[in-house]
C-alpha positions in Angstrom: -7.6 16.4 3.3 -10.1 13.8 1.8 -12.4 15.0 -0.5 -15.3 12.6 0.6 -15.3 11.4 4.2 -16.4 7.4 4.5 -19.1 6.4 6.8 -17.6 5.7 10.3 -19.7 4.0 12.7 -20.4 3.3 16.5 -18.8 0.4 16.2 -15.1 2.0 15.0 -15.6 0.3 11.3 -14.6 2.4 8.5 -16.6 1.6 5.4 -14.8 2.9 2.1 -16.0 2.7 -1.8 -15.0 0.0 -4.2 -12.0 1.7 -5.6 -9.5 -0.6 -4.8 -12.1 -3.5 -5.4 -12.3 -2.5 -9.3 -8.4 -2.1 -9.8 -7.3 -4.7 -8.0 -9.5 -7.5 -7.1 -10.7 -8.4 -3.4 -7.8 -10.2 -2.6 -5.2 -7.7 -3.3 -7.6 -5.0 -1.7 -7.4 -6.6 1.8 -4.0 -7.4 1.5 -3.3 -3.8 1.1 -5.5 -2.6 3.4 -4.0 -5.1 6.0 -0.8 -4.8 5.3 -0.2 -1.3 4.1 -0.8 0.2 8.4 1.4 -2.4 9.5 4.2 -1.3 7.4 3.7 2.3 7.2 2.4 2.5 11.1 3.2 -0.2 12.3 -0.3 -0.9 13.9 -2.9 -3.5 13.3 -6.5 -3.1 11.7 -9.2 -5.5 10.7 -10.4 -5.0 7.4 -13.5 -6.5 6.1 -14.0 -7.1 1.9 -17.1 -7.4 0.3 -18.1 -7.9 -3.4 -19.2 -3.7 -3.1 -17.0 -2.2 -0.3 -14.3 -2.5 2.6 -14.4 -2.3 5.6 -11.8 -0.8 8.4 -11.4 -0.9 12.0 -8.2 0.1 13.8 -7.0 -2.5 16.6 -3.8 -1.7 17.7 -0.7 0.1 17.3 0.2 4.0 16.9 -2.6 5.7 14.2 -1.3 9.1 13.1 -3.5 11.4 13.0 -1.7 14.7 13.5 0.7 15.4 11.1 4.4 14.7 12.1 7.8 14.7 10.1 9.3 11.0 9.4 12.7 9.9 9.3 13.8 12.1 6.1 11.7 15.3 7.8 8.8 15.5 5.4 5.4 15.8 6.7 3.3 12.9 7.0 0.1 11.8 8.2 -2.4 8.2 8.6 -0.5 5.8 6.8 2.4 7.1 4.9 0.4 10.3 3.3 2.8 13.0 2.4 0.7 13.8 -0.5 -1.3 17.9 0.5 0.0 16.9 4.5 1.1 20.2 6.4 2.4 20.1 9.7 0.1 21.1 12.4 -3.2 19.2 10.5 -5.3 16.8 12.4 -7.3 14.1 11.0 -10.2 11.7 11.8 -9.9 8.4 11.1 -12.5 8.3 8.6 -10.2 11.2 6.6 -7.2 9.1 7.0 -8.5 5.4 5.9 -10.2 7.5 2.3 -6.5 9.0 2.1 -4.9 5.6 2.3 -7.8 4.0 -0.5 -6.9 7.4 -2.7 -2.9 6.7 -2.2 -3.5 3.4 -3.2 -5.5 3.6 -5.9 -3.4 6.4 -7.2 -0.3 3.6 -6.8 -2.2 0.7 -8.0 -2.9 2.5 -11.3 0.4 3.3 -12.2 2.0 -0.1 -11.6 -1.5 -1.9 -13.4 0.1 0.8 -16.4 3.6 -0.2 -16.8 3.0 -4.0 -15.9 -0.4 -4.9 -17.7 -0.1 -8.3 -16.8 -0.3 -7.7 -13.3 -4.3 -7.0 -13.9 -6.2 -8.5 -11.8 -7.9 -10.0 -14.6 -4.9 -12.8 -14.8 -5.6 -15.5 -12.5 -2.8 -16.7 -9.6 -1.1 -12.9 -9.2 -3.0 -11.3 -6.2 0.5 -11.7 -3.8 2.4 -10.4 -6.2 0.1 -7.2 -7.4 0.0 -6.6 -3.4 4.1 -7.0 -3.2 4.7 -4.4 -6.3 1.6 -1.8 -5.3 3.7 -1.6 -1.6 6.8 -1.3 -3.3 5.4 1.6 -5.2 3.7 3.4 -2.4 6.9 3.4 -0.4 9.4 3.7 -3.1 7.0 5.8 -5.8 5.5 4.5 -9.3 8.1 5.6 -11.4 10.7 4.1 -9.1 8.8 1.0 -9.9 8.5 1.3 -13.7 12.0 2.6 -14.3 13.2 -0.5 -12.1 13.6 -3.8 -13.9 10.8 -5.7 -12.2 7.8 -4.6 -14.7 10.3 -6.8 -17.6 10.5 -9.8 -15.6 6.8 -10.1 -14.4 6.2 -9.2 -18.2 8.1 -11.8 -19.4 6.9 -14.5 -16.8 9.9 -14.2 -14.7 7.8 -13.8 -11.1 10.7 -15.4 -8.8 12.7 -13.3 -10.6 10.9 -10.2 -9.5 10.3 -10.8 -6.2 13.4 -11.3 -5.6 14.1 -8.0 -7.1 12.1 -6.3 -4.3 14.6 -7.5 -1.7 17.3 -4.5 -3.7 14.6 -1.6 -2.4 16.5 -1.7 1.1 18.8 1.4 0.5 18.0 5.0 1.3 21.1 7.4 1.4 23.2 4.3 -0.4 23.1 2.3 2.7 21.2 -0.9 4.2 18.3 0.8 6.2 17.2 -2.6 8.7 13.6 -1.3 8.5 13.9 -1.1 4.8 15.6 -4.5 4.8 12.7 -6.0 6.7 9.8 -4.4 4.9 11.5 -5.9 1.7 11.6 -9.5 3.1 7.8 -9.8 4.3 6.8 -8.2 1.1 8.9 -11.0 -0.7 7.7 -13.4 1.5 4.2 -12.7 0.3 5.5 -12.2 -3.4 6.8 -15.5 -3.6 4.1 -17.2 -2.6 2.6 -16.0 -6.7 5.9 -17.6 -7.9 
């Protein structure tokens, strides 16, 4: 469970730190923020940045806030958190939106540490920082390192690595459609960097 609980008030808005505002930038913050629930969820929020903090509010959609087993039977909770998740454990939504900053952050560093030039420091790269952080949180940071996309992006090859994501589609050695598609709107955002 979350360490420290976000403010959550009357009017459903989550407010969370500036984590993901000091690794990534604002841009790529509300990108993940927006898109990450849509993919993992499949529902809709609003999310709100500001120079200090984010903001949260769920919309629309499924929000998972007891613990269930996903397609490959492992516990899971919020947003894609397997991380500490037991079956059985309920959570507010407060809990679950500082889960999803923590997940991300903990993603966002170790793609910003095997592809430096993807800091948000270098001007023009907020798509594709958003594109390789959700590749990471689905398919895991050293699936992402050990891949060959932190060479291209390093050597300037951005087309090159988004069209790399669109190989993440497997699971088992097969084509998974909701892989497939999860790929494609992720490129689609990634290209728009290249």
């Amino acid at each position: 469970m979350a360490k420290a609980e976000p403010n959550a008030g009357r009017s459903g808005l989550i407010a969370l730190g500036a984590v993901l505002l000091g690794l990534v930038g604002p841009a790529t913050t509300g990108l993940l923020f927006t898109e990450t629930p849509k993919e993992e969820s499949g529902r809709k929020v609003e999310v709100q940045v500001q120079p200090q903090s984010v903001t949260i509010r769920h919309i629309s959609g499924p929000q998972h806030l007891r613990a269930y087993l996903d397609i490959v039977k492992v516990a899971t909770a919020c947003d894609g958190i397997t991380d500490g998740v037991k079956m059985g454990q309920i959570y507010t939504e407060a809990q679950c939106a500082a889960m999803l900053e923590a997940a991300l952050a903990v993603h966002a560093k170790g793609v910003l540490a095997c592809t430096p030039s993807l800091a948000p420091t270098v001007p023009g790269r907020d798509h594709l920082r958003y594109a390789m952080i959700s590749l990471a949180y689905n398919v895991g940071v050293s699936g992402y390192c050990r891949s060959s996309i932190p060479r291209k992006i390093a050597a300037g090859q951005i087309r090159a690595a988004c069209d790399t994501l669109l190989s993440f589609n497997k699971a088992g050695g097969r084509v998974v459609r909701g892989l497939d598609a999860r790929r494609r709107r992720e490129w689609a955002i990634c290209v728009k960097d290249a």
